[in-house]
C-alpha positions as CSV (number, residue, x, y, z in Angstrom):
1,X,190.8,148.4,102.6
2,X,188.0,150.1,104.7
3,X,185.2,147.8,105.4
4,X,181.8,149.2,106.7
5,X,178.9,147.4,108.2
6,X,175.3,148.3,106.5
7,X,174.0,151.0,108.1
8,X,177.4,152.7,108.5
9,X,177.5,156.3,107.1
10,X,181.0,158.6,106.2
11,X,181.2,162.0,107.4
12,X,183.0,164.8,106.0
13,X,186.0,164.1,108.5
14,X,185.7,160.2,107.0
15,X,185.9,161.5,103.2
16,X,188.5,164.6,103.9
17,X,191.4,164.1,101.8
18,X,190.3,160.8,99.7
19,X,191.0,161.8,96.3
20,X,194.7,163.1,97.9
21,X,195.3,159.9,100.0
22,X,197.3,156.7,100.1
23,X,196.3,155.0,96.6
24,X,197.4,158.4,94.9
25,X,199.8,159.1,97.1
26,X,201.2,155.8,96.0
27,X,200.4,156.2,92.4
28,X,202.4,159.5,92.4
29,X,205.9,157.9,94.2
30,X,205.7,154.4,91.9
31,X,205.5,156.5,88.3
32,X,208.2,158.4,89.9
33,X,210.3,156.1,90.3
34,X,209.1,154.3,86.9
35,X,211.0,157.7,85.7
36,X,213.9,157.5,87.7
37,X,214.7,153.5,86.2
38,X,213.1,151.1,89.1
39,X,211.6,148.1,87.6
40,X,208.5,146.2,89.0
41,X,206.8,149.7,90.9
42,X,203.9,149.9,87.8
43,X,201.3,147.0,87.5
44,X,200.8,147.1,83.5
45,X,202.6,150.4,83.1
46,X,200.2,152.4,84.7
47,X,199.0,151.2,88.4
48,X,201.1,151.4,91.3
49,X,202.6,147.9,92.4
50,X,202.7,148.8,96.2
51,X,205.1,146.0,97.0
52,X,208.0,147.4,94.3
53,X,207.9,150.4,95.5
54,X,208.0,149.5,99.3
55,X,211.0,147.2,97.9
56,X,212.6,150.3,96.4
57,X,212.3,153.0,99.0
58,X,213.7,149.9,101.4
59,X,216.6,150.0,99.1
60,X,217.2,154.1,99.4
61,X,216.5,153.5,103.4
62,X,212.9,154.7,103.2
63,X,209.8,153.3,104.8
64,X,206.4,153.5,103.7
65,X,204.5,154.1,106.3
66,X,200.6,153.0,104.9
67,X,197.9,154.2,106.3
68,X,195.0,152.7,104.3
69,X,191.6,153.2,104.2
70,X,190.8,156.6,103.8
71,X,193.0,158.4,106.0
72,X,195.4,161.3,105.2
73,X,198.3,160.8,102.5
74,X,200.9,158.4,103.2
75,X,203.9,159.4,105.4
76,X,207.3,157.8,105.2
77,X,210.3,157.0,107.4
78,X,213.6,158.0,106.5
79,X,216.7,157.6,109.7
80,X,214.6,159.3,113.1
81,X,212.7,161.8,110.4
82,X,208.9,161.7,109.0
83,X,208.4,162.7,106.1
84,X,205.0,163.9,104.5
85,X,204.1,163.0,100.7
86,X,206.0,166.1,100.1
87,X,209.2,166.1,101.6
88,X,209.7,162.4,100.3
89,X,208.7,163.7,96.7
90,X,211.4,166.0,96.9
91,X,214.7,164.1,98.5
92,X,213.8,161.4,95.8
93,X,213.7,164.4,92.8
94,X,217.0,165.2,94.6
95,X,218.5,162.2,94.1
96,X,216.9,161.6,91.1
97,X,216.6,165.1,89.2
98,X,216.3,163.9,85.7
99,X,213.0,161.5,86.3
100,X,210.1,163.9,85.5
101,X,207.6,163.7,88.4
């Protein structure tokens, strides 16, 4: 999590993306995979236990790379390839095309 000292102000560059970035980002993989059949990604069936679903893309050879904080969307490691938020939504509706996601 971001800290700031008093006195500290965001500019637009700080805030670009926020409402798109890591937490939902996050959100969108671990209900994903809720819907494919993984156990222990959702925190009271609805908030994104970050660790299960780090333990589950581990287990399909993915890596979360976090960013944190308020930067861009999450990217993720898969072999030598990067993937954005979008290319690792789609290999995992490929591999998984009857989750709803």
């Amino acid at each position: 999590m971001a800290k700031f000292d008093k006195g500290t102000t965001l500019d637009t560059k700080d805030l670009e993306n926020v409402a798109g970035g890591t937490y939902i980002d996050s959100m969108q993989v671990c209900h994903f995979l809720n819907q494919a059949g993984y156990d222990n990604v959702l925190k009271g069936g609805v908030l994104p236990n970050l660790d299960g679903m780090r333990s589950a893309l581990n287990d399909m050879g993915i890596t979360s790379n976090d960013h944190g904080g308020f930067s861009k969307g999450n990217t993720y490691t898969m072999g030598d390839k990067t993937l954005t938020q979008d290319e690792l939504m789609k290999v995992l509706q490929d591999k998984f095309p009857n989750a709803k996601g």
